[in-house]
N, C-alpha and C positions, 0 to 999 in steps of 0.2 A: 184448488178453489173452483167451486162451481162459476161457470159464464151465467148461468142462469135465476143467481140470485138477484132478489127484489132492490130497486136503486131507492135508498132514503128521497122523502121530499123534499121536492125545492129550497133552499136557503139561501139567505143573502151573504154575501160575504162578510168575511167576517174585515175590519178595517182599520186605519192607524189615523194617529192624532198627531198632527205635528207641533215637533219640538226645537230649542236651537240647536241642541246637541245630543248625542246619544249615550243611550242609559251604558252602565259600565257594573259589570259583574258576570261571574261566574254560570249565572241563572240564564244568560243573553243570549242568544244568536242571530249575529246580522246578515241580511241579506242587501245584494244588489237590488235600485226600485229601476223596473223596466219602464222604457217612454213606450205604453202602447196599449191597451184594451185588456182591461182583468175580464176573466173568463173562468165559470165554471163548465168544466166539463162532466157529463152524465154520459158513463160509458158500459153498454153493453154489446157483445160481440153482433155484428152486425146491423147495433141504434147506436146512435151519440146525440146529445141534444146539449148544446153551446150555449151557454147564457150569458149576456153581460151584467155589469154592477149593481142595472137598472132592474134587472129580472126580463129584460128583452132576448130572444132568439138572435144568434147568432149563425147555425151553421148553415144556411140559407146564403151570409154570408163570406162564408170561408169554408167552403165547398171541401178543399184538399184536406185544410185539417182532421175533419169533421170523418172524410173515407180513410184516412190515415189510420186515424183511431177506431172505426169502427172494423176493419179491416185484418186488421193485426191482435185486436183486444184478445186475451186469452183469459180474461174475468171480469169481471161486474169491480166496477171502482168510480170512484168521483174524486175528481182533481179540480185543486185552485193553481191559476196560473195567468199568464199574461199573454195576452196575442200582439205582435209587432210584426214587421213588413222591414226588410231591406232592401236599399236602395244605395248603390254606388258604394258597398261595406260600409253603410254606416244605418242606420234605420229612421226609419222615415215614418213622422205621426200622419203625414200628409198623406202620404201612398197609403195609409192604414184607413185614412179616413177616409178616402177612397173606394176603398172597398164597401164600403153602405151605401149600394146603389139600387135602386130599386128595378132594373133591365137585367133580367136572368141573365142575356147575352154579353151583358158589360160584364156581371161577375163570374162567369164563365171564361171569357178573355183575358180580366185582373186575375182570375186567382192563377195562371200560364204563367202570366207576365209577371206580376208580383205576388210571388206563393209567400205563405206567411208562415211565421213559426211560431211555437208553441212554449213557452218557457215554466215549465211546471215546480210549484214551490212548496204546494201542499195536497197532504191527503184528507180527504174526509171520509172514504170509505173504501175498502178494499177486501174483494168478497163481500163474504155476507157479515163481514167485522164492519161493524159504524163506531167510525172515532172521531165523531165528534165530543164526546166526553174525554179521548186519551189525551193525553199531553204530548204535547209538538213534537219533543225526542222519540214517542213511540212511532207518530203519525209522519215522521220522515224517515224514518226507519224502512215505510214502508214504500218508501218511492226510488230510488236505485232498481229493484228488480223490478217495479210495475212499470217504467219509464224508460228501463232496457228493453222490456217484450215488446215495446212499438216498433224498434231496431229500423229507427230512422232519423234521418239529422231533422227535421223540421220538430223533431217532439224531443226535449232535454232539460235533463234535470238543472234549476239555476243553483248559480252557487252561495254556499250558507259558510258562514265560519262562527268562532268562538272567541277570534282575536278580533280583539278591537281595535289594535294597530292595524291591520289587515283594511277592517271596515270603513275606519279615517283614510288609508290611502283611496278604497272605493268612490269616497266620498270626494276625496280632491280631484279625482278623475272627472266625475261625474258631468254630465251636460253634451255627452255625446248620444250612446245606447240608453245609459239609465241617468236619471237623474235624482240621485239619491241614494238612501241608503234606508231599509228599513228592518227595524229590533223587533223582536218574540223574543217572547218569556220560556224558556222552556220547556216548565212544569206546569201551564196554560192551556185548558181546552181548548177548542175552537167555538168562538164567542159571533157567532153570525150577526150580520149588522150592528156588532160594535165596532168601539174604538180603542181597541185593547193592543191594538200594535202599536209602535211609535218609529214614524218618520223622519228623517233630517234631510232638507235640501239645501245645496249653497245657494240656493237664491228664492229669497220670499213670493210663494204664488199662492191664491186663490182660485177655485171655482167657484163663479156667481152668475147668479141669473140675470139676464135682461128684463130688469121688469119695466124698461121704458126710453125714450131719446129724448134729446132736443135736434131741433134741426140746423146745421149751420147759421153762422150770420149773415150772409152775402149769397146765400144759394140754397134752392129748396132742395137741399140732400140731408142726410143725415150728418151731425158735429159731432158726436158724443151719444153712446152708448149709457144707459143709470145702470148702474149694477146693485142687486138684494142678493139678503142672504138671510136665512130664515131664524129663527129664533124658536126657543124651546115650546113656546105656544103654538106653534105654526104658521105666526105671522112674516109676511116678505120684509123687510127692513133693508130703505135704502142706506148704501155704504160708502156710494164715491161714484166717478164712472170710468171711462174711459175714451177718449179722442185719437186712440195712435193710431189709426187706420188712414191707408193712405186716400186721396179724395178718388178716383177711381175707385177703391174698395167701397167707399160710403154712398156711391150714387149708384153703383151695383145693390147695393144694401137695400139701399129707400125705398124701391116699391115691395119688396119682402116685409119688411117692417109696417110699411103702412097698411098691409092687409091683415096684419095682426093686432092693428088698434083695438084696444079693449079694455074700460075698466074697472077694476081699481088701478089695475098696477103694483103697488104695494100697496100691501094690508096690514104694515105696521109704520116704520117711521118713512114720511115721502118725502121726496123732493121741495123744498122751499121752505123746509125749517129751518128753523137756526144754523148754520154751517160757516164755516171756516171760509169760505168759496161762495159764499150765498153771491149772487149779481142780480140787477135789474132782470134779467130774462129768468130768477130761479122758480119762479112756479111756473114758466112756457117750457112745457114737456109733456111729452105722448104719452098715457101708462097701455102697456103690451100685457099678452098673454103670458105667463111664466113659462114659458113652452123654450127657448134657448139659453144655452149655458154656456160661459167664454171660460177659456182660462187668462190671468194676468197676474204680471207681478206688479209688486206696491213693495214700499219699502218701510213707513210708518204707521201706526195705528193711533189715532187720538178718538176717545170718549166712540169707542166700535164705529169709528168710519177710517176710511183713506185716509191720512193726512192731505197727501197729494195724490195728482191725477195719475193713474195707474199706467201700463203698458200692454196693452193687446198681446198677448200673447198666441191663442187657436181657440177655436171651436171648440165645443167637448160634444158633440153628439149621441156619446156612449153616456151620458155621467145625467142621473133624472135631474131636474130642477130640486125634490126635496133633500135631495140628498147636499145639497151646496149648505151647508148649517154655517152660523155662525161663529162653533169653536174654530174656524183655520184661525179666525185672525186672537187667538188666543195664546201670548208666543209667553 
């Protein structure tokens, strides 16, 4: 295969919809869901160009992966995959998130210190064959030998199976490496910025945007995060929020926040309508930039809001604001 064929354009990934539980048939194959940075890689011998979810640049920072792959490539290919970071054998979102520092000489020293790996799941292109039209069985077919020619442990094929027994153990595992388990269709092109895979996690989370705070009762820090999630119109739509941050974390928080004042906020349902949780202070709230994205678990959904106040769970830095829609909380 030529190194020198043309690399397809840019695409989003393609994506999954979560479910309580996984599809079952013969059509199936599940994979482990890794805890850490999906990543398109554009690879030609001697270029690689890293993108995350967002359609942001990546190998600027993940320096090792990025010479790994361009180093070793013996053809023109584009792979989907996940980037993570280990830390004390186990992997760390933290030391991942880490690594988005804007000081050449930090990620110069991170990527020594904590070098990342590469955990590849899919092909999109190999040679000058574009399989984005093939179906999943042909387009994994082709990653065993493109994913041996890097002949290095940082770049590995993750594992796929056809049992579902196999999958449900993956899944009782889960909440260490991966947190989850996610299904393709077999006979399924690859469907770029859809949500044509399906998800299962043992534990309900969300990514939502901060479209705004309230500030404590008893001290000018931050209390509580508003979290939006967007609707098919395009509108922000508040959902719930979240308080689990510890007070150290929140008055670290509050002048970040407060330079982001800006309104609307939300631009569909806000703060201080009818709710479950409505109180005297529910229209005193900040509305922010849609510009940060938390992750959190929640446990119920009524009438597409929280039931209850949710759990802080990390940053998402990698993940855009439009991208946080409102099917998660469609179980």
């Amino acid at each position: 295969m030529s190194s020198s064929a043309s690399l397809i354009p840019l695409v989003e990934p393609m994506e999954a919809r979560l479910t309580k539980d996984l599809p079952v048939g013969d059509t199936w194959q599940y994979e482990p869901k890794w805890d850490g940075f999906r990543c398109l890689a554009y690879v030609r011998q001697g270029e690689v160009r890293l993108f995350s979810k967002s359609g942001k640049r990546l190998d600027r920072y993940f320096p090792e992966i990025a010479d790994i792959l361009a180093r070793s490539a013996t053809s023109t290919c584009v792979l989907d995959g996940e980037l993570t970071v280990r830390i004390d054998d186990r992997l760390s979102f933290g030391a991942l998130q880490a690594r988005l520092h804007p000081a050449a000489s930090r990620i110069e020293r991170l990527s020594n210190e904590t070098p990342a790996r590469y955990a590849v799941f899919d092909c999109l292109q190999d040679g000058a064959r574009n399989l984005l039209e093939a179906p999943l069985r042909q387009r994994r077919a082709a990653l065993p030998d493109l994913v041996s020619s890097f002949d290095h442990a940082s770049i590995f094929l993750s594992d796929a199976t056809q049992d579902v027994d196999r999958a449900r153990r993956w899944l009782d595992e889960s909440g260490g490496d991966t947190d989850g388990v996610v299904a393709k269709e077999l006979d399924s092109p690859y469907q770029p910025g859809e949500r044509a895979m399906v998800k299962v996690k043992r534990q309900r989370t969300a990514d939502c945007v901060v479209g705004g705070f309230r500030y404590a009762a008893n001290e000018p820090i931050v209390g509580s995060l508003l979290l939006g999630l967007y609707d098919e119109a395009g509108n922000l739509n508040h959902v719930g929020y979240t308080s689990a941050l510890s007070v150290a974390a929140r008055r670290a928080l509050t002048p970040k926040l407060e330079k982001m004042i800006a309104k609307p906020g939300f631009t569909g349902r806000s703060p201080g309508g009818p709710s479950r949780w409505s109180t005297d202070r529910s229209g005193d709230w900040q509305p922010l930039k849609p510009e940060l994205v938390v992750e959190v678990q929640f446990d119920h959904v009524t009438d597409e809001r929280f039931r209850h106040g949710t759990r802080f769970l990390r940053w998402r830095p990698d993940k855009a604001p439009r991208q946080c829609r409102m099917e998660q909380l469609a179980m």
